[in-house]
C-alpha positions as CSV (number, residue, x, y, z in Angstrom):
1,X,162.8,56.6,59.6
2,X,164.3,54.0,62.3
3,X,167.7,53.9,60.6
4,X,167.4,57.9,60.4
5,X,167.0,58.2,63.5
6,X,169.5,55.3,65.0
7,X,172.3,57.0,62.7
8,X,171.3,59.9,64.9
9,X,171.0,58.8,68.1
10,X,174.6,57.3,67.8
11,X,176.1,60.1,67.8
12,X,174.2,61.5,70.8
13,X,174.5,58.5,73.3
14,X,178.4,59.4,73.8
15,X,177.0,62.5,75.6
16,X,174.1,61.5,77.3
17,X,175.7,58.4,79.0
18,X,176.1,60.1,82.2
19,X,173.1,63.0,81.5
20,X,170.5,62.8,83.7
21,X,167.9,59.7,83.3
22,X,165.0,62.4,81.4
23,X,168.3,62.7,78.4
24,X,168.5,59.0,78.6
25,X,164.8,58.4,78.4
26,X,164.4,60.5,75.6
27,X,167.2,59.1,73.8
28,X,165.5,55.8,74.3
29,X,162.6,56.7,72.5
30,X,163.8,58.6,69.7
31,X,166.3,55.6,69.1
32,X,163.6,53.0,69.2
33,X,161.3,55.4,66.8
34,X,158.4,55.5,70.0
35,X,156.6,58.6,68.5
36,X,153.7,58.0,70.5
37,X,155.4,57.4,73.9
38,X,157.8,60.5,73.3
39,X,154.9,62.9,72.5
40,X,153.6,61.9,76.0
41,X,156.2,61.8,78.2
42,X,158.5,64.7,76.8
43,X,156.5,67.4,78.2
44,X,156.9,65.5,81.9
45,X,160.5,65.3,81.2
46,X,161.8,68.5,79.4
47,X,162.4,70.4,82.7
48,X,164.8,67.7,83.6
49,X,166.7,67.3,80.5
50,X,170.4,68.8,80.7
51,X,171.5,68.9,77.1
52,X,169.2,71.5,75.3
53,X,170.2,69.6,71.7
54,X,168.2,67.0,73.3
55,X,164.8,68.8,74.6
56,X,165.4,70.4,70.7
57,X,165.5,66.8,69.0
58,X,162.4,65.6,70.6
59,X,160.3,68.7,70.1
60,X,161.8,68.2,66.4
61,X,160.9,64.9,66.2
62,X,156.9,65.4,67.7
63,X,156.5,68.4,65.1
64,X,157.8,66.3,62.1
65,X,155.7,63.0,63.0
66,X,152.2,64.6,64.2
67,X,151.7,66.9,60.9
68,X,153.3,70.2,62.2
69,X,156.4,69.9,59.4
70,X,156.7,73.7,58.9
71,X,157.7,74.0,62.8
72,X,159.8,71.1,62.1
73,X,162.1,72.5,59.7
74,X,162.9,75.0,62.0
75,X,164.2,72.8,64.9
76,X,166.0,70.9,62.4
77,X,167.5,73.9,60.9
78,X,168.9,75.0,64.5
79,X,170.3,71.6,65.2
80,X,172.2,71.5,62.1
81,X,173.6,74.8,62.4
82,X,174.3,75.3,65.8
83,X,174.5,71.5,67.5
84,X,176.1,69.6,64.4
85,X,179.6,69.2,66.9
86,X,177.1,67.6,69.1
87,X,174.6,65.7,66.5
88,X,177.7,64.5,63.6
89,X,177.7,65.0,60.5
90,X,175.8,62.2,59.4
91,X,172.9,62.6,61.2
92,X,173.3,66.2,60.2
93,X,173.0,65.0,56.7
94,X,170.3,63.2,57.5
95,X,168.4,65.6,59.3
96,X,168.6,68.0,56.4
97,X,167.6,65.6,54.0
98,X,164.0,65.6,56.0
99,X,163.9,69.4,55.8
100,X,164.0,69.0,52.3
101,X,161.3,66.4,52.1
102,X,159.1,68.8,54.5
103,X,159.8,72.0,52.2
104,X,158.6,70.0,49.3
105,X,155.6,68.6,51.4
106,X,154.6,72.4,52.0
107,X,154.8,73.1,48.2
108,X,158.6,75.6,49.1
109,X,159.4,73.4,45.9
110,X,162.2,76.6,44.7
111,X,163.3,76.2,48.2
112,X,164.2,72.7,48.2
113,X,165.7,72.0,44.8
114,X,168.1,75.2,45.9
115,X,169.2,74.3,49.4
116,X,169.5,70.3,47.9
117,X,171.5,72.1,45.4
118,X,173.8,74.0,47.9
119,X,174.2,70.7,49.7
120,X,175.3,68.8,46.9
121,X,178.3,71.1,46.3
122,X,179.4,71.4,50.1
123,X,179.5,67.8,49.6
124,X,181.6,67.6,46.3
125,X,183.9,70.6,47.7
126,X,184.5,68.7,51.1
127,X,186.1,65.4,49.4
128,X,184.3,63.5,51.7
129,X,182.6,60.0,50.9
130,X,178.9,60.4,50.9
131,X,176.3,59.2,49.1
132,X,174.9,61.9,47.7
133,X,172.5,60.3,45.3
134,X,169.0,61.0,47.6
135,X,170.0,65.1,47.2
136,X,170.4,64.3,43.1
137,X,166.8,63.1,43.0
138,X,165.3,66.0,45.4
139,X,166.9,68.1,43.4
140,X,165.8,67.2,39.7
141,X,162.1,66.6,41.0
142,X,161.7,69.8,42.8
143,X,163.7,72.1,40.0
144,X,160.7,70.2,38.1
145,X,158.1,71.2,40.6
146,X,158.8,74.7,40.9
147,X,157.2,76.2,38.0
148,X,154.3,75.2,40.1
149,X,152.6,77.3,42.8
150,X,152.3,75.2,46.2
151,X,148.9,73.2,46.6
152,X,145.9,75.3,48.8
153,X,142.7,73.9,49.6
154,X,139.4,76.5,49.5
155,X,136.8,75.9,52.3
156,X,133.4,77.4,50.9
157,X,131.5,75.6,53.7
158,X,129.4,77.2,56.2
159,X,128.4,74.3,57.5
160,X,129.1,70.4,57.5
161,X,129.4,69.2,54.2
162,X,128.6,65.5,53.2
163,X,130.2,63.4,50.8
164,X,128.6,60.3,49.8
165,X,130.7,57.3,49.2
166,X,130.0,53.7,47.9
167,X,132.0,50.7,48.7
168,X,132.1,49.4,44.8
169,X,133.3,51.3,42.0
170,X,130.2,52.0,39.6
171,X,131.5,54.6,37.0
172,X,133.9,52.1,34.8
173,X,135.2,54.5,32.6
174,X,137.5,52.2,30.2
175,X,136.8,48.6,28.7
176,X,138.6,45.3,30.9
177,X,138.5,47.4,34.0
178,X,137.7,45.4,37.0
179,X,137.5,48.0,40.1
180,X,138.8,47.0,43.6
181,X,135.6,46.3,45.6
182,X,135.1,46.8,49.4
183,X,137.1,50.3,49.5
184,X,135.7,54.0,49.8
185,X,135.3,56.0,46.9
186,X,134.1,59.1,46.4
187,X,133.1,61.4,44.1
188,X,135.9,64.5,42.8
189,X,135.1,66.9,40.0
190,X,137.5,67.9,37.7
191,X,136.9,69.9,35.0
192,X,133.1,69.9,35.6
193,X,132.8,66.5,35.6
194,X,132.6,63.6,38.6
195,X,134.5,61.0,38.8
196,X,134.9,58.0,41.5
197,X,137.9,58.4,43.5
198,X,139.3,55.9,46.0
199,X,139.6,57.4,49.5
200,X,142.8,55.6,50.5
201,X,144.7,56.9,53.5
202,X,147.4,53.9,53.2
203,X,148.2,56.7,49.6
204,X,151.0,58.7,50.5
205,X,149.8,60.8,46.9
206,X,147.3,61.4,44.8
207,X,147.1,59.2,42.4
208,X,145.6,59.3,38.5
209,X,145.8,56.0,35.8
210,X,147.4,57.2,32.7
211,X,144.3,56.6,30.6
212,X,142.4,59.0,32.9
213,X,144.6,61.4,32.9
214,X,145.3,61.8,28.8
215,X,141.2,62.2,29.2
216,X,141.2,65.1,31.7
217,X,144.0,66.4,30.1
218,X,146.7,67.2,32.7
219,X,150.4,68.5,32.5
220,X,153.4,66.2,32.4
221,X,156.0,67.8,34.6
222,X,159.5,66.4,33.4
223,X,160.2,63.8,36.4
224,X,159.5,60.6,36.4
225,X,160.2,57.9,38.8
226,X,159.7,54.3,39.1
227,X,156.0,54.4,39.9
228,X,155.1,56.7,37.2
229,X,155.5,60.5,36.0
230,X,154.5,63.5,38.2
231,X,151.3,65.8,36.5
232,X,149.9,69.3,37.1
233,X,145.9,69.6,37.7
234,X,144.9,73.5,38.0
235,X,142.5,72.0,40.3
236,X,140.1,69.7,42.3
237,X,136.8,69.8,44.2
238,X,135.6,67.7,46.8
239,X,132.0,68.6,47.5
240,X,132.9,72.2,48.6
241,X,136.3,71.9,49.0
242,X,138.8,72.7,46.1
243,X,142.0,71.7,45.8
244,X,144.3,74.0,43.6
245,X,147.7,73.5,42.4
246,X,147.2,69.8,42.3
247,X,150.6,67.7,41.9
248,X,149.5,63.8,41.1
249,X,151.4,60.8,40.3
250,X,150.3,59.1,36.8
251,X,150.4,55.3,37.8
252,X,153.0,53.4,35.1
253,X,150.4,50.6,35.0
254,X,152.8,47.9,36.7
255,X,150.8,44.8,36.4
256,X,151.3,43.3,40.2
257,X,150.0,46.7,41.9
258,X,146.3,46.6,42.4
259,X,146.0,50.2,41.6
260,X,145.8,49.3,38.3
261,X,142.2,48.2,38.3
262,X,141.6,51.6,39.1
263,X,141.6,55.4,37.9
264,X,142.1,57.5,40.5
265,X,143.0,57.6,44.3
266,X,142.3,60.5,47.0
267,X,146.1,60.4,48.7
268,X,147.1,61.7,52.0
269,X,148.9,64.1,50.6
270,X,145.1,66.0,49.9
271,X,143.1,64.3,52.1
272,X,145.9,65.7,55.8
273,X,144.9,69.1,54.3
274,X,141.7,68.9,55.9
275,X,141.1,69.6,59.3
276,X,138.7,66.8,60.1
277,X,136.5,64.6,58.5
278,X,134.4,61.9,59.4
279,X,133.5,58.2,57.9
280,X,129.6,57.7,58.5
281,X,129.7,53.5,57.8
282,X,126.2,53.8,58.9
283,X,124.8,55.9,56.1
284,X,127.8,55.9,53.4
285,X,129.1,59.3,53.9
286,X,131.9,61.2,54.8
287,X,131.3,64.5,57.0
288,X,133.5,67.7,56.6
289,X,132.2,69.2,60.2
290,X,132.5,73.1,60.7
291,X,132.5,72.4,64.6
292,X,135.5,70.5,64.9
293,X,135.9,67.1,67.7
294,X,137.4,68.0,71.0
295,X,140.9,65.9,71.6
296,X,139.9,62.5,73.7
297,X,141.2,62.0,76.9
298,X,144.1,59.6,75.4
299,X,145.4,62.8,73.7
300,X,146.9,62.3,70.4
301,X,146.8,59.2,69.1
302,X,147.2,59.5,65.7
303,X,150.9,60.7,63.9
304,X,151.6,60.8,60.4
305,X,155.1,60.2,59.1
306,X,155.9,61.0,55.1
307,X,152.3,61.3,54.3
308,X,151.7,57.5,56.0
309,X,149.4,57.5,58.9
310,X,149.9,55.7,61.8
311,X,147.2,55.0,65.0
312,X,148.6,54.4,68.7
313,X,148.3,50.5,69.5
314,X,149.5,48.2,72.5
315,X,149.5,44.2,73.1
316,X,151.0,42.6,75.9
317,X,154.3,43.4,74.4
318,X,153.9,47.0,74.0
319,X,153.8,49.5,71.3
320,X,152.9,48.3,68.0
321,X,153.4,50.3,64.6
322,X,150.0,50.2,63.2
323,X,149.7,51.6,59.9
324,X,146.2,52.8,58.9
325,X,145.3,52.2,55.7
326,X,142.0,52.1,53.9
327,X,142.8,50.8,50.8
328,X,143.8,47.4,52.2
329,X,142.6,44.5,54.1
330,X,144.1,44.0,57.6
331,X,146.6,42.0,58.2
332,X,150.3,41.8,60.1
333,X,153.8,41.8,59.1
334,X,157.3,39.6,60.2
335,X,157.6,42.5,62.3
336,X,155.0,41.1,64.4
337,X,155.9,37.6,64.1
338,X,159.3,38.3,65.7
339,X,158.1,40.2,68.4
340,X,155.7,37.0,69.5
341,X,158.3,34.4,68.1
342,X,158.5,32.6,71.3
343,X,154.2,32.7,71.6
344,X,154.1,31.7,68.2
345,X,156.6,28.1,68.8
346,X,154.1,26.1,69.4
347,X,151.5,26.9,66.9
348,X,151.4,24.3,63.7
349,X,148.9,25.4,61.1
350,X,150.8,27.5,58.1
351,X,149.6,28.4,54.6
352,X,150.9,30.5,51.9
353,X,149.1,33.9,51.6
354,X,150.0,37.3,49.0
355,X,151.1,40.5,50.8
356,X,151.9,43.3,49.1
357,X,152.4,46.9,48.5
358,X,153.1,49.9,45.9
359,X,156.1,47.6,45.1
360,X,153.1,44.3,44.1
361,X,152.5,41.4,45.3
362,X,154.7,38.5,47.2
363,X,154.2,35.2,48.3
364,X,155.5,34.3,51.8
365,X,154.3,31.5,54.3
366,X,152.4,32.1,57.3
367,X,151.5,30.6,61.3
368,X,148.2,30.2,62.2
369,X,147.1,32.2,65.2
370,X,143.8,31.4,67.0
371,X,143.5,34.5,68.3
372,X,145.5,38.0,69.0
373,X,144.2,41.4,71.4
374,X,144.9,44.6,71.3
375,X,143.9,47.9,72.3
376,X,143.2,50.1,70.3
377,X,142.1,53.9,70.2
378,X,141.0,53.0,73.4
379,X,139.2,50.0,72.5
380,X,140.0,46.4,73.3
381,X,139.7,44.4,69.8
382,X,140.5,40.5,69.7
383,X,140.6,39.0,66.1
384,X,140.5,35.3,65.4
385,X,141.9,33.0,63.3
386,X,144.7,35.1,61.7
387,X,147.8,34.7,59.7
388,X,151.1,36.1,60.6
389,X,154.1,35.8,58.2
390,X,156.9,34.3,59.4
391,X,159.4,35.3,56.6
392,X,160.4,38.6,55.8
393,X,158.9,41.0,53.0
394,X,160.3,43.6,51.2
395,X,159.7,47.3,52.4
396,X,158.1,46.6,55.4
397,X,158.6,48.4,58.7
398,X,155.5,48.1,60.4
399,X,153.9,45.3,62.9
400,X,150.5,45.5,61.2
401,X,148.0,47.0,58.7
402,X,144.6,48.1,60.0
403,X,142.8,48.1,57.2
404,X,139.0,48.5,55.5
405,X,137.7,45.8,57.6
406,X,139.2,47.5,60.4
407,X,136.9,50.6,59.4
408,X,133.7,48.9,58.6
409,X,134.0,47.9,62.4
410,X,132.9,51.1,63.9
411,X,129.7,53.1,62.8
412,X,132.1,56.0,62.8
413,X,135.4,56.6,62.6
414,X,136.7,60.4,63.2
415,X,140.2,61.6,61.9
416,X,141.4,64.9,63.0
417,X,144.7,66.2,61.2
418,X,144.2,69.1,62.6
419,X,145.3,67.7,66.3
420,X,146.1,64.3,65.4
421,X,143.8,61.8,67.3
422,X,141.4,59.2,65.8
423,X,138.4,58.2,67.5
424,X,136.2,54.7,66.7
425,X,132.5,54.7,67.8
């Protein structure tokens, strides 16, 4: 998303340069990726702004990054068509490759593989050089999708429902399994019968081992990727919410990746369907409420970018990009490091620690830091006696992971989807 949005953002600063300072501001943000910061200050600023392609690319931007992506597509859509003299071509490319991903996202899987389609020959007919191999991919996984009838979830509830969880995996299905412990899971039915799912919002998808899924007996679709092949599931229920239409990914088993050791993950891809829910780490449960939470007075502080969620969190340096993930232990990133290089000078202790993600695990050395604060959904949190990497990783582009440890500090933790906040009690 940064080098989207910089690729952008270059072509507008040739017009903004002498624009009033609201264009400039908003520039700024968009530029530096400040989703959080832009979704507060554009509606202070939109009066102001001279260039309407401008006012358009922010409200664009705060739809795609704080779950409204059918408004989104819209916006984008418009700048395309009617501001691309303004925008380039290239970030008009670029813009339309995150329409696609959004009419995927909202199950318009015909849609996509079509307009993907109509892009790829513009592209051939025009001569011009451009890497066309993204559209190629979007194209051959959604004409493979859209056999398929979008994904809807079915409230029954008439009031809140409850959803035990334990924090160990009990129901070891296959022999030489050896479950993740310390993580959420959750009971899902499929088919009539339950089975332990991990509730993991640092899983962009829902995710199903191959073993488990020959045993329920899903539907190969005919893509596959390098994490594993996509699958059909008629449907899902979570307490009394069903999930129809169900597209999963079937895990390839890669040996580094620790969802191996299990069967089955709850991804956001499901879980941003629902309105609201709430983690009870007091009584190990997860409440669907009827009565939804009114917004805090911080407004939104949660935004969720290609099915990754990310909570609104400031040092003394500023705005970090916190990534909230449940499925992981807490920890930060080079990103962080470079941002407190010159705090970080003097400190001496390193060690070698594992970081990883859907890609495995890598080894990397790390500073010693006594101690590091932050606010955080309106909460000041000081942790001690971390490790910060100090060489780079692959993939990475956040400053820090708040992870399970991160949730087992509050007796609840709130996430609205509906209106994007968090709150930690």
């Amino acid at each position: 998303m940064r080098k989207l949005v910089f690729i952008l953002i270059a072509y507008c600063l040739p017009l903004v340069v002498n624009a009033q300072e609201a264009d400039m501001r908003i520039s700024e943000l968009i530029n530096t990726s400040n989703w959080f910061a832009l979704e507060k200050e554009y509606p202070l600023l939109k009066d102001s702004i001279q260039y309407d392609f401008v006012g358009l690319m922010a409200e664009a931007m705060i739809a795609q990054n704080f779950n409204k992506e059918k408004e989104a597509i819209g916006m984008f859509r418009t700048l395309i068509n009617s501001h691309q003299q303004q925008i380039g071509s290239g970030a008009a490319l670029s813009l339309a490759e995150m329409a696609l991903g959004n009419y995927e996202r909202c199950g318009m899987y015909r849609l996509a593989a079509d307009k993907a389609n109509g892009l790829i020959d513009q592209i051939k007919t025009s001569g011009a050089p451009i890497d066309y191999t993204k559209l190629l991919d979007i194209h051959k996984r959604n004409k493979a999708l859209s056999k398929y009838d979008s994904t809807i979830v079915i409230h029954r509830n008439t009031k809140d429902m409850i959803v035990p969880f334990t924090m160990n995996n009990s129901d070891v299905l296959f022999d030489k399994q050896t479950p993740v412990s310390n993580r959420y899971y959750i009971p899902v039915t499929i088919h009539g019968v339950a089975y332990q799912f991990m509730f993991d919002t640092g899983a962009t998808t829902t995710y199903l081992s191959k073993r488990l899924a020959d045993r329920i007996g899903v539907e190969y679709i005919d893509y596959s990727s390098q994490y594993g092949s996509l699958a059909y599931l008629d449907s899902m229920q979570l307490g009394d919410v069903t999930f129809k239409n169900v597209i999963a990914l079937v895990h390839n088993g890669t040996p580094l990746d620790s969802i191996c050791n299990i069967d089955a993950v709850l991804g956001m891809d499901l879980v941003r369907q629902l309105d609201e829910l709430r983690i009870d780490n007091k009584n190990n449960q997860i409440t669907l409420p009827v009565k939804k939470s009114k917004k805090p007075e911080c407004g939104r502080n949660l935004r969720c970018t290609n099915q990754f969620l990310f909570v609104d969190v400031m040092d003394e340096k500023g705005s970090l990009v916190a990534l909230l993930d449940s499925g992981a232990e807490t920890g930060f990133t080079y990103n962080y490091f470079l941002k407190h290089q010159s705090e970080f000078s003097q400190l001496r202790g390193t060690k070698e620690i594992v970081t990883g993600n859907v890609d495995g695990f890598q080894s990397t050395m790390a500073i010693h830091v006594p101690s590091i604060n932050m606010t955080i959904c309106g909460h000041e949190l000081n942790m001690k006696d971390v490790y910060v990497p100090y060489m780079k990783a692959k993939n990475e582009n956040n400053d820090i992971v708040l992870g399970i440890d991160f949730f087992r500090k509050y007796n609840y933790v709130t996430l609205n989807f509906k209106d994007m906040f968090i709150v930690c009690e």
